[in-house]
C-alpha positions as CSV (number, residue, x, y, z in Angstrom):
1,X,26.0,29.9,-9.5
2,X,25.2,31.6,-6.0
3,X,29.2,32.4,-5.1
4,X,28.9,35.9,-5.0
5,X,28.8,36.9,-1.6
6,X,25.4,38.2,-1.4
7,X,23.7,35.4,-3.3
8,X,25.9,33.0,-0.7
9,X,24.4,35.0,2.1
10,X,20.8,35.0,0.9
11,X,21.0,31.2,0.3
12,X,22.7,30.3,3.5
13,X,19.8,32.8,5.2
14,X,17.0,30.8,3.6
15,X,19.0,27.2,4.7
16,X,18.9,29.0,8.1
17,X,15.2,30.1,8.0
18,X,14.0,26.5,6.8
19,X,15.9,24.2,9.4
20,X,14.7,26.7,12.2
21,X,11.0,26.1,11.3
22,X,11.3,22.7,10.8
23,X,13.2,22.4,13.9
24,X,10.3,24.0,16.2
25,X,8.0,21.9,14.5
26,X,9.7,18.6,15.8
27,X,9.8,20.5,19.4
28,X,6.1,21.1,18.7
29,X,5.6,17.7,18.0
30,X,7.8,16.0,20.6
31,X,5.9,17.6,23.5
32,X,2.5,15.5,22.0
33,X,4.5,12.1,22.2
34,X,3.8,9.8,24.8
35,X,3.2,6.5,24.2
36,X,4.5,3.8,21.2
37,X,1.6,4.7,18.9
38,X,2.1,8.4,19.2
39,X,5.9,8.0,18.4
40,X,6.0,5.4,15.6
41,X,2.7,6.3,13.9
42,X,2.1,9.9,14.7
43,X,-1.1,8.7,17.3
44,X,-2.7,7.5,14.0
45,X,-5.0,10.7,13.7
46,X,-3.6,12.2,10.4
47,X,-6.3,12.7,7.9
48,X,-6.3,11.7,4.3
49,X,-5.3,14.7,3.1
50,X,-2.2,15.2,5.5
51,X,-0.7,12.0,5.2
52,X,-0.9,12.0,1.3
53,X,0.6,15.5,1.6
54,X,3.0,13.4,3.5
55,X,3.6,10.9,1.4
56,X,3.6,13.1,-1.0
57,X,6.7,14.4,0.6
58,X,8.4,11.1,1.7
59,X,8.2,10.3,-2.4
60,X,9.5,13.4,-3.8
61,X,13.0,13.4,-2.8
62,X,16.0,14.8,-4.0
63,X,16.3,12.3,-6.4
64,X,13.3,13.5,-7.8
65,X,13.6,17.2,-7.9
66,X,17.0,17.1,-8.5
67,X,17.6,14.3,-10.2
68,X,14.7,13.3,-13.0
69,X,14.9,17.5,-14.0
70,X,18.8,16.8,-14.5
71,X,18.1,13.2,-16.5
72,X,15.5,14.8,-18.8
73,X,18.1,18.0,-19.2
74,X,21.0,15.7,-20.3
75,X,19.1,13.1,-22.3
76,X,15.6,14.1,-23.6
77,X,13.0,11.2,-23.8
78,X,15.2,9.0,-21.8
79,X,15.2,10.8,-18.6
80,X,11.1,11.5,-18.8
81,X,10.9,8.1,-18.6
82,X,11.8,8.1,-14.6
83,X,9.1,10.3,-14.1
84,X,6.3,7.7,-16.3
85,X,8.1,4.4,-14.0
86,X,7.9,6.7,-10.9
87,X,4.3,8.0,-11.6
88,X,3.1,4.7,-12.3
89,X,4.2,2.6,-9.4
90,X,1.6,4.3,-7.0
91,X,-1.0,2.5,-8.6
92,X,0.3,-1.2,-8.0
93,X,0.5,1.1,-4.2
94,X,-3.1,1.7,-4.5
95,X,-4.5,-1.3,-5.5
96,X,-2.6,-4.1,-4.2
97,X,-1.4,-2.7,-0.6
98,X,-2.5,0.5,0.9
99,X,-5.8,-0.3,2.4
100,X,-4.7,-4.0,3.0
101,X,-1.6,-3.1,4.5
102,X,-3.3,-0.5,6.5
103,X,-5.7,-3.0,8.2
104,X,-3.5,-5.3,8.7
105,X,-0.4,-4.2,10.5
106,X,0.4,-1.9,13.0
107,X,3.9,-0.4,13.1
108,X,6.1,-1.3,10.7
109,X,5.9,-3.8,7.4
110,X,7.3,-7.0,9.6
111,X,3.8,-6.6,11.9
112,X,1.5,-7.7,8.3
113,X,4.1,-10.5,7.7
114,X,4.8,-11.9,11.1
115,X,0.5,-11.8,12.0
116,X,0.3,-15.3,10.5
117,X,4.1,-16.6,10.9
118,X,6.6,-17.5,13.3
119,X,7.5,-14.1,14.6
120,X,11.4,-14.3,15.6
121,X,12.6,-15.5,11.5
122,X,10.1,-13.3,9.6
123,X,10.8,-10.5,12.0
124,X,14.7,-10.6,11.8
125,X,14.6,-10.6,7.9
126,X,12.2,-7.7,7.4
127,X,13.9,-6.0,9.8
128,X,17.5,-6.6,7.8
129,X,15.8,-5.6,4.8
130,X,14.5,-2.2,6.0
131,X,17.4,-0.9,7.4
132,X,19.5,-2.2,4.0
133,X,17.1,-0.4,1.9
134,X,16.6,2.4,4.0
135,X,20.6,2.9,4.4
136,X,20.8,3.1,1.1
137,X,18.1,5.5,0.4
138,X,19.6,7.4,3.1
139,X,23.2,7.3,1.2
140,X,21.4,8.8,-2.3
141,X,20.1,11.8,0.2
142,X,23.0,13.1,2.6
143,X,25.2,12.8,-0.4
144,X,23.1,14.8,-2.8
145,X,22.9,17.5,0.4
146,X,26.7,17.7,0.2
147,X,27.0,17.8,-3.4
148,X,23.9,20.3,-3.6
149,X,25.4,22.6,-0.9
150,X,28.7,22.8,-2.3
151,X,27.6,23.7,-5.9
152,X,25.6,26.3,-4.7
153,X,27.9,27.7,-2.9
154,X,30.5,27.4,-4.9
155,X,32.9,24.6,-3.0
156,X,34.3,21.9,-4.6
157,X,36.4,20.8,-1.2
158,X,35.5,17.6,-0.2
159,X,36.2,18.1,3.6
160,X,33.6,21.0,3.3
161,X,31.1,19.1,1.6
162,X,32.0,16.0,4.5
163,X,30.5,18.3,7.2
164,X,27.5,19.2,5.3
165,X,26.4,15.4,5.7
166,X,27.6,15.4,8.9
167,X,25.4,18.7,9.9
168,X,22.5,16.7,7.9
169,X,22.9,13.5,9.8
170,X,23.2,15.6,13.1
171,X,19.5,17.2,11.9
172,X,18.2,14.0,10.9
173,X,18.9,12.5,14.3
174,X,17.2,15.2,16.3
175,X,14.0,15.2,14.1
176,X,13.9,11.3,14.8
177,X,14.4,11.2,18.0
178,X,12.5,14.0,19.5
179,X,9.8,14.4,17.1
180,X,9.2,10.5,16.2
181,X,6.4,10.6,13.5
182,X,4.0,13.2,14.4
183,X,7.2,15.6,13.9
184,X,8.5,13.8,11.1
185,X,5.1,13.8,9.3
186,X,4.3,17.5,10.1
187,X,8.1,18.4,8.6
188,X,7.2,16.3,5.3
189,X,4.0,17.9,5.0
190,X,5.6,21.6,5.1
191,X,8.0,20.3,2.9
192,X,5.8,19.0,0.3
193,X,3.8,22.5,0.2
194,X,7.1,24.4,-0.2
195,X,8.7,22.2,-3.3
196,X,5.2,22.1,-5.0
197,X,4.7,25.7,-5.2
198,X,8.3,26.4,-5.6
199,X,8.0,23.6,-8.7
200,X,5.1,25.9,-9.8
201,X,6.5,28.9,-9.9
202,X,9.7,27.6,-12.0
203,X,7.1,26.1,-14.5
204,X,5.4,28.8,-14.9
205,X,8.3,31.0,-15.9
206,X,9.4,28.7,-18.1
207,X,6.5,28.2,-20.0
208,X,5.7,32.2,-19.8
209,X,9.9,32.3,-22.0
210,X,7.8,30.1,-24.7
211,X,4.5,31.6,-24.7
212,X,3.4,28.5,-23.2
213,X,3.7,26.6,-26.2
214,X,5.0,23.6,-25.3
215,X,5.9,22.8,-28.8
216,X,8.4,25.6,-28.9
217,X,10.1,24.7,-25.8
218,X,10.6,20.9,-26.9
219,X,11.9,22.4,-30.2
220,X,14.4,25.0,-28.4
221,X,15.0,22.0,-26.0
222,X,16.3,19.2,-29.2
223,X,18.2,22.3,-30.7
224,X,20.0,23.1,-28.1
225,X,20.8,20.1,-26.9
226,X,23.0,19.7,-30.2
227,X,21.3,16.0,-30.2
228,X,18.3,17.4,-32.8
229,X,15.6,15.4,-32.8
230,X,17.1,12.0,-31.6
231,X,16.6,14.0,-28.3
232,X,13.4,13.8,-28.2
233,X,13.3,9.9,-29.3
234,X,14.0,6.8,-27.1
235,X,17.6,5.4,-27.2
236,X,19.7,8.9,-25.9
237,X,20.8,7.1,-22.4
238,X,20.4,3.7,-22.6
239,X,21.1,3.1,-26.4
240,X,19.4,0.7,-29.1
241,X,21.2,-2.5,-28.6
242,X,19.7,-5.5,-27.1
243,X,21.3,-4.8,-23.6
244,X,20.2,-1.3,-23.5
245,X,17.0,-2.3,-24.2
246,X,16.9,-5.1,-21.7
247,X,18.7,-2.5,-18.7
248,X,15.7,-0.2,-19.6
249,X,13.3,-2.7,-19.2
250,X,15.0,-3.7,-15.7
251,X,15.2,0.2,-14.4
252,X,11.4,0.5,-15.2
253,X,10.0,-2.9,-13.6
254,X,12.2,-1.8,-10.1
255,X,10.7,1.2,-10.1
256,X,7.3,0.2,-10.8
257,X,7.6,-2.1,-8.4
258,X,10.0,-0.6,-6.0
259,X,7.6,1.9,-4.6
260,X,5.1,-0.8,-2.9
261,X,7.5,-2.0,-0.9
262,X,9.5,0.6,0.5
263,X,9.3,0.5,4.1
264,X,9.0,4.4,4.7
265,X,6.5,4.7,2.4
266,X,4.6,1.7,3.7
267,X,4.9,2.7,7.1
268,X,2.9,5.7,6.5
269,X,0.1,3.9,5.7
270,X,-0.1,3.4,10.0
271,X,-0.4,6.8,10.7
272,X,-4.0,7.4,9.5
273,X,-6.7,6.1,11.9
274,X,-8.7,3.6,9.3
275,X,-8.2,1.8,5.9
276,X,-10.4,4.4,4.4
277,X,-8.2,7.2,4.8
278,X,-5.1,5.1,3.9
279,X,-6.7,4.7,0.4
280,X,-7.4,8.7,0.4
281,X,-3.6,9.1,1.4
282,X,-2.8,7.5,-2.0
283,X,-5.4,9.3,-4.0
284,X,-4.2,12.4,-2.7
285,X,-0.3,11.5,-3.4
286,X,-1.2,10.0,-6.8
287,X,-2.6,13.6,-8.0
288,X,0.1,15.6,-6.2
289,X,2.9,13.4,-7.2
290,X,1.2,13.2,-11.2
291,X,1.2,17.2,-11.0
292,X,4.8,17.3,-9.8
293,X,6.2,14.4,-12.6
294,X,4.4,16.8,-15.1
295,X,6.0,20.0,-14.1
296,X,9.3,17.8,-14.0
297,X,8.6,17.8,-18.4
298,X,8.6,21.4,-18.1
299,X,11.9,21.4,-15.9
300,X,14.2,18.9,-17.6
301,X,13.4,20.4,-20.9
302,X,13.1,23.9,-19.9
303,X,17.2,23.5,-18.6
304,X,18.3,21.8,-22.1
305,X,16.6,24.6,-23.6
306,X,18.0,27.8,-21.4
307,X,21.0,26.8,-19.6
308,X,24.9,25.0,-21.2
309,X,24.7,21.2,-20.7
310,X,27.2,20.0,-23.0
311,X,30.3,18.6,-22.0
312,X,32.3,20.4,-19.3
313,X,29.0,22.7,-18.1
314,X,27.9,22.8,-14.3
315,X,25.0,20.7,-15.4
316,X,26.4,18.0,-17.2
317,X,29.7,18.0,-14.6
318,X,27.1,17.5,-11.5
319,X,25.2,14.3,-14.0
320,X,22.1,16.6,-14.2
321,X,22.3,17.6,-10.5
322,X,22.1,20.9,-10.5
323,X,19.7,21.7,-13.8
324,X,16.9,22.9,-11.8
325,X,18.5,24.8,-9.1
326,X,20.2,26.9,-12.4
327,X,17.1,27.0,-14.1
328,X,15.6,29.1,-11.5
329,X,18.3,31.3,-11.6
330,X,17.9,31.7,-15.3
331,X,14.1,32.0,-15.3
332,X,14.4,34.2,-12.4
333,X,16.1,37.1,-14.4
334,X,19.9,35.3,-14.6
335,X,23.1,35.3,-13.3
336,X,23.5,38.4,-10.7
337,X,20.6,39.6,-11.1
338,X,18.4,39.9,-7.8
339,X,15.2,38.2,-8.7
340,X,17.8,34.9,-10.2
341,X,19.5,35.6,-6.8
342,X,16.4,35.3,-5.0
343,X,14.6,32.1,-6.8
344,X,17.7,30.1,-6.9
345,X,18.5,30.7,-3.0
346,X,14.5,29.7,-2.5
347,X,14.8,26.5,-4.9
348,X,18.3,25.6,-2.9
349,X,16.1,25.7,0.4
350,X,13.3,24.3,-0.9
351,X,15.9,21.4,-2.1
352,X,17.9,21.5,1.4
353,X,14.7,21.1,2.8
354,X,13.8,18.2,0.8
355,X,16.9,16.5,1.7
356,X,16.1,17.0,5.9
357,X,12.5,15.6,5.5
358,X,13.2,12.3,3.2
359,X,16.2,11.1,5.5
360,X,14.4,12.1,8.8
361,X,11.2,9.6,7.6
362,X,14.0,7.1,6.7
363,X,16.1,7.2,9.5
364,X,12.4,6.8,11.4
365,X,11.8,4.1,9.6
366,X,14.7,1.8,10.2
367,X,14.3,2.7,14.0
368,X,11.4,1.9,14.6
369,X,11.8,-1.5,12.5
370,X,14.9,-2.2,14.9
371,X,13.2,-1.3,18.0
372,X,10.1,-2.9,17.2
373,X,10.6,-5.8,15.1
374,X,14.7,-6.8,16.1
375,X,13.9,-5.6,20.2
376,X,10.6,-6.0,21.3
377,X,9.4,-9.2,19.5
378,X,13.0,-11.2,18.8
379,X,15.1,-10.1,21.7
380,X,12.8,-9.1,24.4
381,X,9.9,-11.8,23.3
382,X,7.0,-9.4,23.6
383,X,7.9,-8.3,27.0
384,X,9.5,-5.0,26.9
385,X,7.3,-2.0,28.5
386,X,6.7,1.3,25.7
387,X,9.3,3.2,27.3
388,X,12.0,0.9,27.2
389,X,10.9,0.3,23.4
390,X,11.2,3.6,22.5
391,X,14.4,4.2,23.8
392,X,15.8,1.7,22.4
393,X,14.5,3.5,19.0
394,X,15.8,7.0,19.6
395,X,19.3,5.0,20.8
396,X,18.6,3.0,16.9
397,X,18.0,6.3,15.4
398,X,21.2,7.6,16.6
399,X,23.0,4.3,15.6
400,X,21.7,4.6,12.1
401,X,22.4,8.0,11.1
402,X,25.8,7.5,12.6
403,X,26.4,4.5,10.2
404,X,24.9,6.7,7.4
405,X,26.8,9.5,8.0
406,X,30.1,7.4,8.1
407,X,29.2,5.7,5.0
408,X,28.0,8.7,3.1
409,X,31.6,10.5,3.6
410,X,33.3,8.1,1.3
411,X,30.4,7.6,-0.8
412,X,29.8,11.7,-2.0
413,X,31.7,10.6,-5.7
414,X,28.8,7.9,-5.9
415,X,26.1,8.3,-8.9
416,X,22.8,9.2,-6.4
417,X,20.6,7.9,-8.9
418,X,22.9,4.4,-8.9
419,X,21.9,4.6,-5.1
420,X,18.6,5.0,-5.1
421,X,17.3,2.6,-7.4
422,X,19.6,-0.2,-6.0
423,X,17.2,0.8,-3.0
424,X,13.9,0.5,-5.4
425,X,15.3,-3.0,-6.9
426,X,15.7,-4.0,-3.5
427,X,12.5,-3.4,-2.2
428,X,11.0,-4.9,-5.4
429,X,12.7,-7.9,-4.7
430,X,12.8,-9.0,-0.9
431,X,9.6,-7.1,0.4
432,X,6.7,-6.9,-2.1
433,X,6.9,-10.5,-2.9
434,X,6.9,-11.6,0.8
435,X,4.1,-8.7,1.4
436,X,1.9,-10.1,-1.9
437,X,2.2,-13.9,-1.1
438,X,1.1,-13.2,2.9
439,X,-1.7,-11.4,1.9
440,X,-3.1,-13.4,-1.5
441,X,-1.6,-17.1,-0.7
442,X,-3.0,-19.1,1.7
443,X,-0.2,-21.8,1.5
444,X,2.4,-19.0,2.0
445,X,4.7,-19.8,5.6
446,X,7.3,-18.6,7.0
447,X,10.0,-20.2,5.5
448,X,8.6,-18.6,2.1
449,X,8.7,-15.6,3.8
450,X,12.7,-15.9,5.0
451,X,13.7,-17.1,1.8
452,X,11.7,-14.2,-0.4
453,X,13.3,-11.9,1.6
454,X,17.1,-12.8,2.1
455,X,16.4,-14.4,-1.6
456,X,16.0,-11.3,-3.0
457,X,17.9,-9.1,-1.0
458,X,21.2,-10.9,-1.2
459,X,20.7,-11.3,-5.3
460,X,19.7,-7.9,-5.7
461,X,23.3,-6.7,-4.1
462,X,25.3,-9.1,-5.2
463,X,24.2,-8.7,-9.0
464,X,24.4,-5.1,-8.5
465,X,28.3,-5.8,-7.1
466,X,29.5,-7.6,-10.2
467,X,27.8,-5.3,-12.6
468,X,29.5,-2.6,-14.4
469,X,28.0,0.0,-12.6
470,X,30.5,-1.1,-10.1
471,X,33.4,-2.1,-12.2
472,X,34.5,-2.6,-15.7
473,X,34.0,0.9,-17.2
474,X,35.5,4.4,-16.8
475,X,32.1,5.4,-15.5
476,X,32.1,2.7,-12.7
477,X,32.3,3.0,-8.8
478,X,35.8,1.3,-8.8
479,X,38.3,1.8,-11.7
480,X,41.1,-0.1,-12.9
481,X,39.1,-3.0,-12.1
482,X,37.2,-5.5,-14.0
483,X,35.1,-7.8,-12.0
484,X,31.9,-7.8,-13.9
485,X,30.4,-11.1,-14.9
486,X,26.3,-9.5,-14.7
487,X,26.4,-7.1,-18.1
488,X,23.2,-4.8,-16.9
489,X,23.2,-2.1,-14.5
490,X,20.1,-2.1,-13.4
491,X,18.9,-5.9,-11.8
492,X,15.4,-6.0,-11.0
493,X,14.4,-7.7,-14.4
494,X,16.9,-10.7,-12.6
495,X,16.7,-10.2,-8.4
496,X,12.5,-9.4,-8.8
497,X,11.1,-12.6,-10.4
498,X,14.2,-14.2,-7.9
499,X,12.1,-13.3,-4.8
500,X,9.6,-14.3,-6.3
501,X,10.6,-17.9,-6.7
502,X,12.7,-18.3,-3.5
503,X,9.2,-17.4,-1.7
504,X,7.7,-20.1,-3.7
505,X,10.6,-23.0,-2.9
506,X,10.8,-22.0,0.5
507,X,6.9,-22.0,1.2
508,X,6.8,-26.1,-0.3
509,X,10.2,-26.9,1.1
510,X,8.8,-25.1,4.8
511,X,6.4,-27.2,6.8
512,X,4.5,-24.7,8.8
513,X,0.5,-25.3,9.1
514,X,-0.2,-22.7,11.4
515,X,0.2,-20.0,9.0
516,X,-2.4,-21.7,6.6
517,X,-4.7,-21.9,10.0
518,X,-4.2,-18.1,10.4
519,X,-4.3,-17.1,6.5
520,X,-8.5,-16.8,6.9
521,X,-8.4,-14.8,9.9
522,X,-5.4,-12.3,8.4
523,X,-7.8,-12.0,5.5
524,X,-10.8,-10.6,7.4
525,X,-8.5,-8.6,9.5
526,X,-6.9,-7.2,6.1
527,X,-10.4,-6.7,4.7
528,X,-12.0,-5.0,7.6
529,X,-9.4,-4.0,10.1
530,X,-10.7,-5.7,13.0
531,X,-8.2,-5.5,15.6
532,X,-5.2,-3.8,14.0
533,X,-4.7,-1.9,16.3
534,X,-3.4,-4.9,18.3
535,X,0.3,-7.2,17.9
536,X,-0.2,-11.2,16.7
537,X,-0.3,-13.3,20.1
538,X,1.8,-16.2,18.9
């Protein structure tokens, strides 16, 4: 690890080098802000091309880099599995709500729903379910940065690790609020071009150690392991049994499903100036995203093959965490050596830098769903002017990271993968069934859309709550305590069809014609984008 004091100075000199470019690019960008559209959706002029480089870099968080290399290092066949769910999900994206969603809306996910409803419920529950999902999301990140920083350099005090979130939370806040999305989406961008070719340099040397024969590194990788060849066979992570099975099958349909309604991912879909070029945004981020998953093979398996991740090693103590960080160093000539020195202090930027962008676009996200959704159309009934809007987003933005940061203090001993898909079941369950039924059911109302939403939302957490990722098991959040009645850790297979049938019940318990009147006119408008660029008058 980097705790010699030149590697340490290196790495904090590349941290340093990264958050002062990014930094001048949100000055950049704040000096082009002036009105709501410029601020929450960048001034919708991003091309194709930039915004799926920015989607791109929204997606592949540190979850992703850090996380799916670490789960394939530890357990083979298992882990590669996140990548396939991950991968996969941008097609439901694609097909079922880019380009709709694009013509359709306007600023945030609540403006598709609440065109044909009542606007003050539909509003107030997208709203809660955005900044719940985003707050998690937001938890997974600032407490990977403090357990990322801390490795790397060596620091296992907790206090230490406490002001890294805080200094990340402070960063996040200032990218928000002066840069609003034009900043935000230029940062992602820079940040997506940095971990790609940093992903393709560590792939390359990896595959260079095995000839590029990839039938040699999988061999090296199951011998190594000491699992032989069961670790390259389902069943390593989640077991045989029927309930491993079944908690497999829930992980993969959240994240399959997760990804289409996660509100800063769908919100990006705003910033490019027709549905055309929404549709290219996801072309673009389904081939860079499918090349990143693929290196992520080469990753995961290139650690279990070079580096120690049995029981008690600084990859299997950090749950995976820290495999491709180490790998670089390994690949990049080894422990001391300059050239490891150098690529593991570039990976731990590239991975700092990761960090900054995700939870700036979802710190955005939740603001401008507060601001635009909770302020302008619930509180101040469509009345506010643009610049009282907006501050009461970069006040939101503030609010938000605060709460994250507070919460993410206690939280740094949580499982970051736990976090993050609790946020993908969540969005699987309260949003894409509320998004789907608005755009495909005519009889769909608002009611159906309230209940879909707090339906799913409120099962989603509480199975998660009383499962035994929470309590029950040595591994869980709380020990010395059994309150788990829900046996799988994972609850999508349960809280998605949920939403699903609470949006049903509510919509033929709900008696709300007007949304059935406005269902032809939302259908046009979601087929041609005639007058998006304009909020529902009723």
């Amino acid at each position: 690890m980097a705790t010699e004091p030149g590697n340490r100075a290196l790495t904090i000199s590349l941290f340093t080098a990264v958050v002062a470019v990014t930094l001048y690019i949100t000055w950049w960008a704040s000096r082009q802000n002036k009105t709501a559209a410029d601020y929450y959706a960048g001034g919708r002029n991003f091309s194709g091309a930039q915004n799926g480089l920015a989607v791109s870099g929204d997606y592949m968080s540190a979850a992703s880099f850090l996380g799916i290399s670490g789960q394939i290092a530890l357990y083979g066949y298992d882990g590669f599995l996140y990548s396939i769910g991950f991968l996969v999900a941008w097609l439901v994206a694609l097909l079922l709500i880019a380009e709709l969603l694009r013509n359709s809306g306007r600023f945030t996910m609540a403006d598709q729903l609440a065109f044909r409803m009542k606007q003050r419920p539909v509003r107030t529950a997208a709203a809660t379910s955005t900044i719940v999902v985003s707050i998690f999301y937001l938890l997974a990140q600032m407490v990977g940065a403090g357990s990322l920083v801390g490795l790397l350099l060596g620091v296992k005090s907790e206090g230490l690790k406490a002001a890294v979130i805080v200094l990340v939370g402070a960063l996040m806040i200032i990218y928000v609020t002066i840069g609003g999305m034009k900043g935000t989406t230029w940062v992602q961008i820079v940040k997506a071009v940095l971990l790609m070719a940093g992903t393709v340099v560590i792939t390359f040397l990896v595959l260079l150690k095995f000839h590029f024969n990839l039938s040699d590194l999988l061999g090296a990788a199951a011998t190594k392991s000491g699992h032989g060849e069961s670790f390259l066979q389902p069943g390593l992570l989640y077991g045989k049994d029927l309930t491993g099975q079944i908690d497999f099958l829930s992980l993969g349909l959240a994240l399959v499903l997760g990804t289409a309604g996660l509100p800063h991912i769908l919100i990006r879909f705003y910033t490019v100036p027709d549905s055309r070029a929404a549709r290219r945004s996801v072309q673009w981020a389904i081939g860079l995203i499918g090349v990143f998953y693929l290196m992520t093979l080469a990753l995961g398996f290139g650690a279990a093959a070079l580096l120690d991740t049995g029981k008690g090693s600084a990859v299997a103590e950090s749950k995976g965490n820290v495999a491709s960080p180490l790998l670089a160093e390994a690949v990049g000539g080894g422990a001391g050596s300059i050239g490891g020195a150098i690529l593991l202090a570039l990976i731990a930027a590239v991975a700092f830098a990761t960090i900054l962008a995700v939870v700036a676009g979802l710190t955005l996200t939740s603001a401008s769903s507060f601001a635009h959704d909770l302020y302008a159309n619930v509180i101040a009934k469509q009345k506010p002017s643009e610049k009282s809007e907006l501050r009461v987003a970069r006040f939101a933005a503030i609010g938000i990271g605060a709460v994250a940061i507070a919460l993410a203090i206690p939280a740094q001993k949580l499982n970051i993968a736990f976090l993050v898909a609790l946020a993908f079941a969540v969005a699987a369950s309260a949003n894409l069934p509320a998004l789907l039924f608005n755009l495909f059911w005519k009889r769909f109302n608002t009611s159906g859309a309230a209940w879909s939403i707090y339906g799913g939302l409120i099962s989603a957490v509480v199975l998660v709550v009383f499962s035994p990722v929470v309590s029950g098991k040595p591994t869980s959040m709380i020990t010395g305590a059994d309150f788990a009645w829900f046996p799988l850790s994972n609850p999508g297979i349960v809280s998605i069809p949920l939403g699903f049938l609470f949006g049903v019940l509510g919509t033929y318990l709900g008696r709300d014609k007007s949304s059935e009147e406005r269902y032809k006119e939302l259908s046009v408008r979601s087929l041609t984008g005639a007058g998006a660029e304009g909020p529902a008058k009723h």
